[in-house]
C-alpha positions in Angstrom: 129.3 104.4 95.9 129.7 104.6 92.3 133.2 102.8 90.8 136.2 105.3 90.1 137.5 104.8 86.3 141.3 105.6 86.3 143.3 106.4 82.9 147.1 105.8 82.6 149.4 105.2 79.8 152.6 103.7 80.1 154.6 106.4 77.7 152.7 109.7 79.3 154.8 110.2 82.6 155.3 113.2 85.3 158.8 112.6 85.8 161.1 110.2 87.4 161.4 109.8 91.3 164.7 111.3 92.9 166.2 109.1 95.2 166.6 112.2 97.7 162.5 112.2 97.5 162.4 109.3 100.5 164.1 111.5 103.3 163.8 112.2 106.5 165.1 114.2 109.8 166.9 114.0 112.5 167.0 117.1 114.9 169.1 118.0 118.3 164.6 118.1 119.5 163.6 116.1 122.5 164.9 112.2 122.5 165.1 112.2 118.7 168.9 111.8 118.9 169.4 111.0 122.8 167.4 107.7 123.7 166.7 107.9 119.9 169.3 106.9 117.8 172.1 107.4 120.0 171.9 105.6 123.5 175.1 104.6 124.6 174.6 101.4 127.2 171.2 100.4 125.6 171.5 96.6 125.2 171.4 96.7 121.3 173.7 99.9 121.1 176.8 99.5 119.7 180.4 100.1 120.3 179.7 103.7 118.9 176.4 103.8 121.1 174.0 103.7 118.2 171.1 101.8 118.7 170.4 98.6 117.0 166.8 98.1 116.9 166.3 101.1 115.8 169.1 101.1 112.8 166.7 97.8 112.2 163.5 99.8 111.7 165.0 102.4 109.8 166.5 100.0 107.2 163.0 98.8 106.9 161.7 102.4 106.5 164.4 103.1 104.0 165.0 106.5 103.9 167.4 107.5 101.6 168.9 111.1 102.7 168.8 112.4 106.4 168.6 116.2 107.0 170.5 117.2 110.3 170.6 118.9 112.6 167.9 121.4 112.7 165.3 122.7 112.1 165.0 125.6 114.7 167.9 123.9 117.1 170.3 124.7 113.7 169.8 128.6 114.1 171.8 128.9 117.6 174.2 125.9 116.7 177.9 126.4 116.7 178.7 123.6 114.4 182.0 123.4 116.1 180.7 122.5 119.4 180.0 118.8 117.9 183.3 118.3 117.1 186.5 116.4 118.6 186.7 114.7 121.7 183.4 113.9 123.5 184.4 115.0 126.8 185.8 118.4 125.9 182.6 119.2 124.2 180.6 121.8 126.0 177.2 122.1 127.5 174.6 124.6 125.3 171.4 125.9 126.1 169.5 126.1 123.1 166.9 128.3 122.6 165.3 127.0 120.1 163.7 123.8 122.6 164.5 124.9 126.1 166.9 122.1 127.0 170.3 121.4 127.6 172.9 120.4 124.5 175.2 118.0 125.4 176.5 117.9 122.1 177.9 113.7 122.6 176.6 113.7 119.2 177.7 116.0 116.6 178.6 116.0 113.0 180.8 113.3 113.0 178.9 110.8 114.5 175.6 111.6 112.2 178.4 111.2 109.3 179.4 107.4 110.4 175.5 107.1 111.3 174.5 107.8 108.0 177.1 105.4 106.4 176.1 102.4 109.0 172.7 103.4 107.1 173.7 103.8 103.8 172.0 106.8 104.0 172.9 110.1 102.3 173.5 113.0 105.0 172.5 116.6 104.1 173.7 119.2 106.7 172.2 122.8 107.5 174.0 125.4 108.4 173.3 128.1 111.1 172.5 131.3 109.1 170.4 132.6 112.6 173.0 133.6 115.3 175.8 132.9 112.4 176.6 133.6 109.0 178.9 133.1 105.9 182.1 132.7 107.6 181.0 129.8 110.0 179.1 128.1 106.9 182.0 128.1 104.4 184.0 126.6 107.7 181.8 123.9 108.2 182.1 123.1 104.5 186.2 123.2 104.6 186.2 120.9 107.9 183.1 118.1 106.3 184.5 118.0 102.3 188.1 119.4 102.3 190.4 116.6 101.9 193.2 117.7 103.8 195.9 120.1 103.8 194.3 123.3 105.8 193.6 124.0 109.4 190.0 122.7 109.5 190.6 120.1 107.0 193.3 118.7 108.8 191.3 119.1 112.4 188.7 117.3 110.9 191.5 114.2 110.3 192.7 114.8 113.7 189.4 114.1 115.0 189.9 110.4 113.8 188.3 111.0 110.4 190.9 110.9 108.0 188.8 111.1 104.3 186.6 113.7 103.8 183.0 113.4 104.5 181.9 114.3 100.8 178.5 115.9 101.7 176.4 117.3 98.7 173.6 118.9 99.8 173.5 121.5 102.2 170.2 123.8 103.4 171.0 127.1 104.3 169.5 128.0 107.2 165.9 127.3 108.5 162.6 128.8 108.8 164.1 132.8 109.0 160.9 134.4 108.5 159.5 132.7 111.2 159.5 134.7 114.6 160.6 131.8 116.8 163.3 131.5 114.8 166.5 133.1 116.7 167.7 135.9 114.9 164.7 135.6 112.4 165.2 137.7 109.2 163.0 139.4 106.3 163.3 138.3 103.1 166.3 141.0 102.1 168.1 140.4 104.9 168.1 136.6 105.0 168.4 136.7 100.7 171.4 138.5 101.3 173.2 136.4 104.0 172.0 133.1 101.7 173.6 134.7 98.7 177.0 135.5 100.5 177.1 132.1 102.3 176.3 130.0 99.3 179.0 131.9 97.0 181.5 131.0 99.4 180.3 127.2 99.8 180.7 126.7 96.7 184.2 128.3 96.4 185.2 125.6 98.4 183.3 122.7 97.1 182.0 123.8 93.5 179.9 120.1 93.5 177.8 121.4 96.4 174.0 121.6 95.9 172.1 123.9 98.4 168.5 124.8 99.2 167.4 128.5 100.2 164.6 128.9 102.8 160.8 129.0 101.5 158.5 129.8 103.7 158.0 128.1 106.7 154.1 127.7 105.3 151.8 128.3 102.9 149.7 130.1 106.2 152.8 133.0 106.7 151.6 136.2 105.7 154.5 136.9 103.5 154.5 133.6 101.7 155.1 134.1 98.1 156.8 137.8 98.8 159.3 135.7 100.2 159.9 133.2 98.1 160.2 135.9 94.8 163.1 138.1 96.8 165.1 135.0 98.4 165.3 133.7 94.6 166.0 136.7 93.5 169.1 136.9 95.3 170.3 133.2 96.0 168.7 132.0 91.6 172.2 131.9 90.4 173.7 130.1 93.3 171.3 127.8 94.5 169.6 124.3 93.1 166.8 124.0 95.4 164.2 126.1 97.8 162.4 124.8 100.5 158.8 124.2 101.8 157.3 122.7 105.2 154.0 121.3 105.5 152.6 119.7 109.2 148.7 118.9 108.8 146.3 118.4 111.7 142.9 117.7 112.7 142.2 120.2 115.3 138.7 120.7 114.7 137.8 116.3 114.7 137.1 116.9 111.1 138.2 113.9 109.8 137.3 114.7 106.0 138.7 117.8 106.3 141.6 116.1 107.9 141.9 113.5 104.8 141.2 116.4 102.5 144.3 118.2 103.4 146.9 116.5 102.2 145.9 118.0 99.1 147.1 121.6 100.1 150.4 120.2 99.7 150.0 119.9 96.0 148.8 123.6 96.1 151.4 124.7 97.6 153.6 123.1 95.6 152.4 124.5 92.2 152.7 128.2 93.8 155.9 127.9 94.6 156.7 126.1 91.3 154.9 129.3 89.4 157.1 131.7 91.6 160.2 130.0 90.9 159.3 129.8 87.5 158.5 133.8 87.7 162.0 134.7 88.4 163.6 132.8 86.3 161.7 134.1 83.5 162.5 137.3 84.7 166.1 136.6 84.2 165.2 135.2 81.0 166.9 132.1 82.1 166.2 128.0 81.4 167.5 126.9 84.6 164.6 125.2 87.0 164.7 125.7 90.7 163.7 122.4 92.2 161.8 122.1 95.2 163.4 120.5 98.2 159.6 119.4 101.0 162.3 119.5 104.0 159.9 119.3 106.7 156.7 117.5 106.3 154.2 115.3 108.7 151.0 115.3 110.8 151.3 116.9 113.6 149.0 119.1 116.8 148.5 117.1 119.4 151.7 118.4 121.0 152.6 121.7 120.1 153.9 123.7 122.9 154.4 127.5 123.3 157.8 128.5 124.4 156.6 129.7 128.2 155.6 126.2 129.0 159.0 124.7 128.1 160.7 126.9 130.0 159.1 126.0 133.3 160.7 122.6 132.7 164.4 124.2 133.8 166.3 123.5 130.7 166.2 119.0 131.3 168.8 117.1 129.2 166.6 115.0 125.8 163.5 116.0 127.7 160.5 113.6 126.1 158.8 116.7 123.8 157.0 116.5 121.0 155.9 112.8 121.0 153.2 112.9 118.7 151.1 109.3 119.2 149.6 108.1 115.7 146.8 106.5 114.9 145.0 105.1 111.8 143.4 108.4 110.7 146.9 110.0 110.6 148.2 107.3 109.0 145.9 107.6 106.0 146.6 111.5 106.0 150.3 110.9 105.9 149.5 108.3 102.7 148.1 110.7 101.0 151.0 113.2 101.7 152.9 110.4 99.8 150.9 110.6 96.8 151.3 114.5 96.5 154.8 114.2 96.7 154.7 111.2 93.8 152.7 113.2 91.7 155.1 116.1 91.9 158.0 114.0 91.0 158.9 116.7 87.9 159.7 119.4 90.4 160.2 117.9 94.1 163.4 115.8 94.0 164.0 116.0 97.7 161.9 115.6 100.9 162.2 114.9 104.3 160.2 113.6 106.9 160.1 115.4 110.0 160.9 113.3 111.6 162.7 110.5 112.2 162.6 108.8 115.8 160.6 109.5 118.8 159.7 113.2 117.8 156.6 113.5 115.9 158.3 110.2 114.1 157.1 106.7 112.8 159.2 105.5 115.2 159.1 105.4 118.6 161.3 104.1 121.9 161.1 103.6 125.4 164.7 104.5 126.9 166.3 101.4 128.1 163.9 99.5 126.2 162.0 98.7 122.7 161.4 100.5 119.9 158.0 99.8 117.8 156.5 101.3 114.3 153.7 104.1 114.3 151.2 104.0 112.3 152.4 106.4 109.9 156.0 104.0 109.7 154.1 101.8 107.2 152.4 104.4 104.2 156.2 105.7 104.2 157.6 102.0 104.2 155.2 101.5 100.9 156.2 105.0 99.5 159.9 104.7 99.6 159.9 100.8 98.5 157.6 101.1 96.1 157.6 104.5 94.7 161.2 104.4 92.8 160.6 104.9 89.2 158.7 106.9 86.5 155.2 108.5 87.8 152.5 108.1 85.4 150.4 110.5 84.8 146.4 109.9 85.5 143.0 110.8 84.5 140.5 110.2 87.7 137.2 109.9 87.4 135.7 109.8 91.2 133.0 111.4 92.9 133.9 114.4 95.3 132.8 115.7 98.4 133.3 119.3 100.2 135.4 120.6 103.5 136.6 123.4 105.1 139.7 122.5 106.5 141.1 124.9 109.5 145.0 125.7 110.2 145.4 127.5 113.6 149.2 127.2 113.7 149.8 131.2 112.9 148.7 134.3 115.1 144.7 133.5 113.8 143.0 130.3 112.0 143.6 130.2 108.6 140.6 128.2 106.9 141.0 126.8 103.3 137.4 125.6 101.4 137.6 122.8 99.4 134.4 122.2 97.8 135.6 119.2 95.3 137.7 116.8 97.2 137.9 113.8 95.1 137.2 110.3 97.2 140.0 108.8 95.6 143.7 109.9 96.1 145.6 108.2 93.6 149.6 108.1 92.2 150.9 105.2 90.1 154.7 104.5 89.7 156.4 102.7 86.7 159.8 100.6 87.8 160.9 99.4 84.6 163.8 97.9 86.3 161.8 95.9 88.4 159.0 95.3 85.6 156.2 97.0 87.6 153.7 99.2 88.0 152.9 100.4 91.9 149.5 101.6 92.5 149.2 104.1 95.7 145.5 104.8 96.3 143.0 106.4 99.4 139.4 105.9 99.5 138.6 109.0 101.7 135.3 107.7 102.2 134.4 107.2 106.1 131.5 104.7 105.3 131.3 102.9 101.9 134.1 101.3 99.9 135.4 102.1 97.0 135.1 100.4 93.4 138.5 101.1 91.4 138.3 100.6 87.8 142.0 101.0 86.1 142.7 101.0 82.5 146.7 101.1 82.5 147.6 101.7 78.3 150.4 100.7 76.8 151.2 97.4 79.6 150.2 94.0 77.4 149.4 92.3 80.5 148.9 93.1 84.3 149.4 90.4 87.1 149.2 90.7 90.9 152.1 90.3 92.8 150.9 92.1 96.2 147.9 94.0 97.5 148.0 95.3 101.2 145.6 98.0 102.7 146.0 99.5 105.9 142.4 99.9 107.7 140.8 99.7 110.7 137.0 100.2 111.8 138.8 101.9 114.7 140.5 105.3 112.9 141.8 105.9 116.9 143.9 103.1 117.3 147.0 103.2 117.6 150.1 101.0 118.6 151.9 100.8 121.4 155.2 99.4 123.0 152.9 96.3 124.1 151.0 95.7 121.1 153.4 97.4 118.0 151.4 96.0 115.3 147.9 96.3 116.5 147.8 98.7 113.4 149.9 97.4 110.3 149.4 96.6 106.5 147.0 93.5 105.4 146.3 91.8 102.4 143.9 93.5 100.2 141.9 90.6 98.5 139.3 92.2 96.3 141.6 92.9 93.4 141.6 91.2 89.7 143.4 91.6 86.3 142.2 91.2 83.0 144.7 92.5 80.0 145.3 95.5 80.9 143.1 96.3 82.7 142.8 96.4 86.7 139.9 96.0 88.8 139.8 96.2 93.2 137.2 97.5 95.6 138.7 99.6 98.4 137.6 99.4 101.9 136.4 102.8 103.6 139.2 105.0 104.9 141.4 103.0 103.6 145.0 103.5 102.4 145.8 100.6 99.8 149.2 99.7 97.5 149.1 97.3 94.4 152.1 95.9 92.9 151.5 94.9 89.6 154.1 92.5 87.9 154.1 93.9 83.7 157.5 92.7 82.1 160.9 94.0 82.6 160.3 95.5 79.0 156.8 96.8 79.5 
């Protein structure tokens, strides 16, 4: 294959990374909490039953903000049901998975999670079966510091300061219908409006997200977006989108083609939020807050079929097994999300343990990386810093790639999908430039060609690629890193000027060392 030329300059930038860009999820879903993060009587759990080797494997992931605790579980949750002492907590069912909520863990114990984690927590609130009163409550037991009824119950509880959380998502997925209590756009914009006015009463330094669509497939996606904003532009910072790819049809170019939907579907929802502000004749920008993104199909299930499993305690759903073709899928979901740096300052992978996750556990027992754990270990590492922006010069090929999850199959042509995937990330701090790159090619490598203006002088400080001439394999409990990063050894400098050859279906990261001042 011909070689790819890449243009950068060091002073023409998209924006700077938000920390809050690196998140993920934890949801009340399957064994994503219980047996997930919280296993009390696991041999590395601790005294507050949290689970060692896992807190290990997240600190090497390094997210940086956790959303909890839904998702669709937040839509029948009484938040108060999480609260005070663990034995007078009562048994739910929720809806929303067909299984039984202990509710051992609640907010609390995700609050001294997050800290253990030195991870920023960012709570949802049930606008499904509840509304404005319950969410302004939850806000006056978390952030109050004392002095009131919930505030001092909160203290009570054995947590004496208050929990300081800033960013809050108001609600989840209402116009989806298996959503409880689903809403249209007028109906949940006006319940958004009224709960985020009061939120904000109580904590002015709150920063909330609305509900986008659940995806760019729903047959009132933009619609939606336009009247939520138009009720909830003055009060909120943020509106959300959700993205989950899949390879359905064994198209895996289509499947490697997809991940750039998501930069589609960011710049329509940047243009409609964009449209009612100018409507308003206002300079504030909405940001965009990717809440919910991943690769996931192999296990979704319909509602009937849970049911017949009679309502189990952290039944094992959802467990999505990864393999190398996802992982280079998911890397290029990475680069999306880089090169929108200007307008998405949060995201949050869906999700975090166990539960379509990059990582997984065995009850009693280990705990291992996916495939996927490693592209996100690179991205949230390595991506901190200014995003340059790029001129690519690669050859293309066409796909057709098919979404099915919606009442019929929703196909999107693509009939210039560059081979190359590219985002590159300036940390002056750190005096380097971080190259993030997919060859989409099944069969032939890749010859990169980068000229990187404005750096004097570019020197190698690490190359890895993650490959394998197996795109099935995947690891497992017995052999966790039969799928992980290698070096990548085909890669020289010369000025400022880069040259590597990638291998097919690859997904590859450069650190380039170019002067704290640089």
């Amino acid at each position: 294959m011909r070689s790819v030329e890449v243009r950068l300059h060091r002073d023409f930038a998209i924006g700077a990374t938000d920390p809050r860009l690196f998140g993920a999820f934890l949801e009340h879903l399957g064994r994503c909490i219980y047996g997930g993060i919280f296993e009390p009587g696991h041999p590395t759990a601790d005294a507050q039953g949290f689970r060692g080797d896992v807190m290990a494997l997240v600190r090497q992931l390094a997210p940086t903000i956790m959303r909890y605790p839904g998702g669709n579980f937040v839509s029948g949750y009484n938040w108060e049901d999480g609260v005070g002492p663990v034995g007078e907590r009562p048994r739910r069912l929720d809806l929303a998975w067909m299984s039984t909520e202990t509710n051992q863990f609640g907010t609390n114990e995700f609050i001294d999670w997050c800290r253990m984690a030195n991870i920023e927590p960012m709570l949802a609130v049930n606008l499904g079966t509840r509304g404005a009163d319950a969410a302004r409550n939850m806000v006056e037991y978390c952030n109050h510091p004392g002095g009131t009824t919930l505030s001092d119950l909160r203290r009570k509880h054995g947590w004496e300061k208050p929990h300081g959380v800033k960013f809050w998502c108001l609600g989840n997925e209402m116009d989806g219908p298996w959503q409880m209590e689903a809403k249209t756009a007028t109906e949940y914009g006006r319940v958004a409006h009224e709960s985020a006015k009061m939120m904000k009463w109580i904590d002015p330094s709150l920063e909330l997200a609305g509900c986008g669509s659940s995806g760019r497939r729903m047959p009132t996606f933009g619609s939606w977006e336009d009247t939520v904003l138009e009720h909830t532009f003055d009060h909120v910072e943020y509106i959300s989108l959700h993205t989950y790819l899949n390879n359905y049809d064994s198209d895996t170019p289509a499947f490697l083609a997809s991940c750039d939907l998501m930069d589609s579907f960011i710049d329509e929802v940047v243009a409609i939020a964009d449209a009612v502000a100018a409507r308003r004749r206002s300079s504030k920008r909405i940001m965009l807050s990717f809440d919910e993104w991943n690769i996931w199909y192999r296990t979704r299930r319909n509602r009937a079929a849970r049911i017949k499993e009679g309502w189990p305690v952290a039944p094992p759903i959802l467990e999505e097994i990864y393999n190398v073709e996802d992982a280079l899928a998911f890397g290029g979901c990475c680069i999306s999300l880089l090169n929108h740096a200007d307008r998405v300052t949060a995201a949050c992978l869906a999700q975090l343990v166990n539960v379509i996750a990059p990582i997984m556990t065995e009850t009693g027992g280990p705990a291992w990386r996916q495939t996927i754990f490693h592209p996100f270990a690179h991205f949230s590492r390595f991506g901190r810093g200014r995003v340059l922006r790029t001129e690519i010069d690669s050859p293309t090929y066409s796909a057709n790639y098919n979404d099915p999850n919606g009442p019929q199959d929703v196909f999107f042509p693509m009939p210039a999908v560059p081979y190359l995937k590219l985002a590159a990330v300036h940390d002056q701090k750190a005096g380097q430039l971080n190259v993030f790159a997919l060859n989409r090619s099944l069969t032939e490598e890749l010859p990169l060609r980068l000229h990187a203006a404005g750096f004097a002088k570019l020197d190698v400080k690490q190359a890895l690629q993650l490959c394998d001439a197996d795109l099935q394999a995947v690891n497992t409990k017995d052999a966790p890193d039969r799928v992980a990063p290698k070096p990548l050894a085909a890669v020289r400098t010369a000025g400022d000027r880069l040259e590597a050859t990638l291998p097919p279906a690859s997904w590859n990261v450069i650190q380039l060392n170019v002067g704290a001042n640089s």
